[in-house]
C-alpha positions as CSV (number, residue, x, y, z in Angstrom):
1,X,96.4,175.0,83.1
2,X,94.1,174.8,85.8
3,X,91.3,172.1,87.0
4,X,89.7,174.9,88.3
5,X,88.3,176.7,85.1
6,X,88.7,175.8,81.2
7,X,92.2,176.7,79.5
8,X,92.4,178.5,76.7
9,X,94.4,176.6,74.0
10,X,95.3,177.0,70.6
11,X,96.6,174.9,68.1
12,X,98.4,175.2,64.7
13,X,97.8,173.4,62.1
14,X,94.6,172.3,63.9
15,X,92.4,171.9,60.9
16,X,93.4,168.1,60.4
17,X,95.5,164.9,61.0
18,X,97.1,165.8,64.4
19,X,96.5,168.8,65.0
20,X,93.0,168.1,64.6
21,X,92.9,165.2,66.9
22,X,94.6,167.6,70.2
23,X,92.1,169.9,69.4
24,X,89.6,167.1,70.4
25,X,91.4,165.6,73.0
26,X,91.5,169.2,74.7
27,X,87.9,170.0,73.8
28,X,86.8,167.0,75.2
29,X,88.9,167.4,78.8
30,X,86.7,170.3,78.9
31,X,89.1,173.8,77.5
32,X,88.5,176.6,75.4
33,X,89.8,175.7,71.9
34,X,91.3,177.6,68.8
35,X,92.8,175.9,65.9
36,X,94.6,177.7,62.9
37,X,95.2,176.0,59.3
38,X,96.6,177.2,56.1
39,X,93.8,175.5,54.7
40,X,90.2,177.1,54.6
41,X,88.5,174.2,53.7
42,X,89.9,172.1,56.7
43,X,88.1,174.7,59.0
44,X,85.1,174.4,57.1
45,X,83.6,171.1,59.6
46,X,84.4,172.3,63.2
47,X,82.6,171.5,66.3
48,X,80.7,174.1,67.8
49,X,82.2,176.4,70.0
50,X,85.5,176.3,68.3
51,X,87.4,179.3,67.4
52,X,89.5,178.9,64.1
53,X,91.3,181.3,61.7
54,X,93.0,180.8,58.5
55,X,96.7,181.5,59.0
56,X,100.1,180.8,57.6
57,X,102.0,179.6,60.6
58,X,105.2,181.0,58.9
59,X,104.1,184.4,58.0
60,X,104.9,186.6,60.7
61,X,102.5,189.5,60.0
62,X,99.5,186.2,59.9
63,X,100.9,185.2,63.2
64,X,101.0,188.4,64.9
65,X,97.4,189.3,63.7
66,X,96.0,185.6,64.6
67,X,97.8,186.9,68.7
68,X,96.3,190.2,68.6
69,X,92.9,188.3,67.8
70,X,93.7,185.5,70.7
71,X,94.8,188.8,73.1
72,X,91.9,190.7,72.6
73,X,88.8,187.9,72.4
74,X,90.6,185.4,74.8
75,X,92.4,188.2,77.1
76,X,95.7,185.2,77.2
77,X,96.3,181.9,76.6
78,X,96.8,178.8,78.8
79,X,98.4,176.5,76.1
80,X,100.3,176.5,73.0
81,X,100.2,173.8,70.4
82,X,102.9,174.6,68.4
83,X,102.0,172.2,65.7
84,X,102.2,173.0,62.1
85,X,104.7,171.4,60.0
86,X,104.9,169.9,56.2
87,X,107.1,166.8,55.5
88,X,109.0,168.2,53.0
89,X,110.9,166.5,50.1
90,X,112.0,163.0,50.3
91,X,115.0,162.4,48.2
92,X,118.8,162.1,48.4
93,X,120.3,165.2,49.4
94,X,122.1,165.7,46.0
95,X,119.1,165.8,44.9
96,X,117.3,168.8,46.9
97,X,116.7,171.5,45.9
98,X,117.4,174.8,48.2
99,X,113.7,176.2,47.5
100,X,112.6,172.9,48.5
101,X,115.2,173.0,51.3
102,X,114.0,176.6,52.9
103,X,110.1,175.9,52.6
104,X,110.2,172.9,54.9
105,X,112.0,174.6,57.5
106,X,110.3,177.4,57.2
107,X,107.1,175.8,58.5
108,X,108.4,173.4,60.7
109,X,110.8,175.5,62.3
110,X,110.1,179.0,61.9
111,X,106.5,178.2,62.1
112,X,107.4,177.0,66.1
113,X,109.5,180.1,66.4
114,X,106.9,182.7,65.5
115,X,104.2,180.7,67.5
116,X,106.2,181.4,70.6
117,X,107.5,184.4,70.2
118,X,104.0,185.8,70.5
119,X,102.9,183.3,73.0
120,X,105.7,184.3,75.8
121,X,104.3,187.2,76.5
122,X,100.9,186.6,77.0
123,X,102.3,183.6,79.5
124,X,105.1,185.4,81.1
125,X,102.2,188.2,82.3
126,X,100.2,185.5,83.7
127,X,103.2,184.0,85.0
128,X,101.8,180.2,83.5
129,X,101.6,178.7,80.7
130,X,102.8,175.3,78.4
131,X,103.8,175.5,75.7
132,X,104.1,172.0,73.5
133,X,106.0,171.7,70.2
134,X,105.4,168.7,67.8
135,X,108.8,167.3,67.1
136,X,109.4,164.0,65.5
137,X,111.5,161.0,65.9
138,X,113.5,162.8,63.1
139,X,114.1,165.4,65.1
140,X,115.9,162.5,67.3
141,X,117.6,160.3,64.7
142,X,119.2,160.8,61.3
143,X,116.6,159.9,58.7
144,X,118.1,159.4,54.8
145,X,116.0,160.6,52.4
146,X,114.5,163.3,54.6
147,X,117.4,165.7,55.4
148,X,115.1,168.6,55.5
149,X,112.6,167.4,57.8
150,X,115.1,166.0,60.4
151,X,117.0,169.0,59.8
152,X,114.0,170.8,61.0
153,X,112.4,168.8,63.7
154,X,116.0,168.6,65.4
155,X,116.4,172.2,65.4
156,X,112.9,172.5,66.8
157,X,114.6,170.2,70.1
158,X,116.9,172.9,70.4
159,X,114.2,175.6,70.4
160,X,112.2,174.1,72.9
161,X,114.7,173.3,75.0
162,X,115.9,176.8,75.0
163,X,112.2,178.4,75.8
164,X,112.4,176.2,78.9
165,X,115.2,178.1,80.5
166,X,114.1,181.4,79.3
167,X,110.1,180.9,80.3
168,X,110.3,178.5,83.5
169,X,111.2,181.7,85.8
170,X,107.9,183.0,84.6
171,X,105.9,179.4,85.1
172,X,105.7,178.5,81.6
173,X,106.7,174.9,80.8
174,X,107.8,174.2,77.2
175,X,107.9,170.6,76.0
176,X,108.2,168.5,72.6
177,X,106.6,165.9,71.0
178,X,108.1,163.3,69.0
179,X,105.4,161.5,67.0
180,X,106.7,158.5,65.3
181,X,104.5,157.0,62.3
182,X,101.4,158.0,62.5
183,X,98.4,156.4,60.6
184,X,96.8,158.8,58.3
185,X,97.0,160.8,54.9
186,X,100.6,162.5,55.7
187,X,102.3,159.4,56.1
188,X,100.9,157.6,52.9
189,X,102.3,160.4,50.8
190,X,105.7,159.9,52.8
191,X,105.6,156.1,52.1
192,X,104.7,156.6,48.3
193,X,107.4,159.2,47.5
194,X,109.8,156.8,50.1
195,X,109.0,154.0,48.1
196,X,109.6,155.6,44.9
197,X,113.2,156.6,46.3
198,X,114.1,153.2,47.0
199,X,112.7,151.2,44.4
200,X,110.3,149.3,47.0
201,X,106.6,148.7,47.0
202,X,104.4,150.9,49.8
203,X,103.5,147.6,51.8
204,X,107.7,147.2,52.2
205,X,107.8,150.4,53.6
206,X,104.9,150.3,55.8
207,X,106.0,147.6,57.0
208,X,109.4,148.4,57.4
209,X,108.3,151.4,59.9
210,X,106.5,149.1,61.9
211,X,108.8,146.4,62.2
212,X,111.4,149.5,63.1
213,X,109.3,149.8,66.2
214,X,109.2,147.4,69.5
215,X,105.9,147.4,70.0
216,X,105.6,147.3,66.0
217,X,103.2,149.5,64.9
218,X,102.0,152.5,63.9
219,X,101.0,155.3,66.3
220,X,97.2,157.0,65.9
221,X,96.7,161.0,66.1
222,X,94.8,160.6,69.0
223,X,98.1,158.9,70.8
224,X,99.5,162.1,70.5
225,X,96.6,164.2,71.3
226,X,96.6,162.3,74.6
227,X,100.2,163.0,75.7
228,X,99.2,166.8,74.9
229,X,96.4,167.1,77.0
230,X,98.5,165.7,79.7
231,X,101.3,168.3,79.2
232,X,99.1,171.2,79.0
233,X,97.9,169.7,82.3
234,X,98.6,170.2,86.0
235,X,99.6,167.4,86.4
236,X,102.3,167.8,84.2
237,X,103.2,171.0,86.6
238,X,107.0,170.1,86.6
239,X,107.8,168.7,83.3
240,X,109.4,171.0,81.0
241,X,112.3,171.0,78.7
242,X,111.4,167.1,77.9
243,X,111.3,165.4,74.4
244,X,108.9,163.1,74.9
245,X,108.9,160.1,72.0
246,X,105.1,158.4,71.2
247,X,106.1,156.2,69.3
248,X,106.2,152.8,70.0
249,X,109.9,152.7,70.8
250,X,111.3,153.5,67.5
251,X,114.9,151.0,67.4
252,X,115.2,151.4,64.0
253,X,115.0,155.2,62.1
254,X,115.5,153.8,58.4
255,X,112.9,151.0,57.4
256,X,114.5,148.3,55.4
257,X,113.1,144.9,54.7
């Protein structure tokens, strides 16, 4: 994106948590922002000057209407926030069930999947464009209890990794994000139903992320946000194809005490 004039970026699953917090590290550097959400009511509190629609990021006749809306009010887009994604069930994999299974990757990974395919070619006819993908330190370690998830976020590695090759002869960049624990209302559920699995209180898990981490602690939304606004950034004009981990140097992907 250019420092010369305000990028045009949208963001799924922008309504809250991180999402939410890119959308305000980009509106604050300045850039045009739309955020989508499955959730109305998430929408319901925006800044002024936002753009928002309801959408099911793994719907593909919601996605290809929310493009056509981007194409024809925005004219392109700068930056892609490929965002959206649920954390699924936490359980031993025995104990998963297939529906289960196919909802989680369904919006973590097709989600990414129909985000970009109708965000390549409004970049490729500009010949620029980044587009950023929230992975997860799942998507770089095994994580038990979470087969789904990891399945998911690794597969979106491989997807990102892929639109590199195909978009960098246009100038597009593609990049991923792998958030590690991050404070907020996600991760408590994630610790409750972890908890439950192993028979430990919340506080052992929480802690057990930390400690799990060199710097030992938890990340904040607005951690990631920051490393987003930098890759939809010129000065990230040569990065692409990187998985980029904020996360305070996870050593250990299954919290014990």
């Amino acid at each position: 994106m250019s420092g010369a004039r305000a990028a045009r970026v949208l963001i799924t699953a922008g309504g809250s948590g991180i999402g939410r917090a890119m959308a305000e590290g980009f509106a604050a550097a300045g850039h045009q922002v739309w955020v989508t959400d499955v959730n109305a009511d998430s929408l319901s509190d925006l800044p002024a000057g936002w753009q928002a629609s309801v959408v099911d990021a793994a719907d593909e006749d919601s996605v290809a209407a929310l493009f056509a809306e981007v194409r024809e009010q925005w004219g392109g887009l700068d930056v892609l926030c490929a965002n959206a994604g649920i954390a699924g069930p936490t359980a031993l994999i025995e104990d998963i069930a297939l529906e289960d299974w196919r909802k989680c990757v369904s919006v973590n990974l097709e989600g990414c999947f129909l985000a970009a395919k109708y965000a390549a070619p409004l970049m490729k006819a500009a010949r620029a464009g980044s587009i950023i993908v929230t992975s997860s330190t799942a998507g770089l370690y095994g994580y038990p209890n979470r087969a789904p998830y990891a399945s998911a976020k690794w597969a979106v590695i491989g997807l990102m990794k892929t639109l590199a090759m195909e978009l960098g002869p246009y100038g597009v960049r593609a990049n991923a994000i792998c958030p590690g624990a991050v404070e907020g209302p996600r991760m408590e559920g994630v610790l409750e139903r972890e908890a439950a699995a192993k028979g430990m209180s919340r506080d052992q898990v929480y802690e057990g992320y930390a400690s799990g981490t060199s710097m030992r602690s938890f990340v904040e939304a607005r951690d990631i946000a920051n490393m987003a606004v930098f890759l939809g950034s010129d000065a990230a004009r040569l990065v692409s194809g990187q998985v980029i981990a904020v996360d305070g140097h996870t050593e250990n992907p299954d919290p014990k005490v």
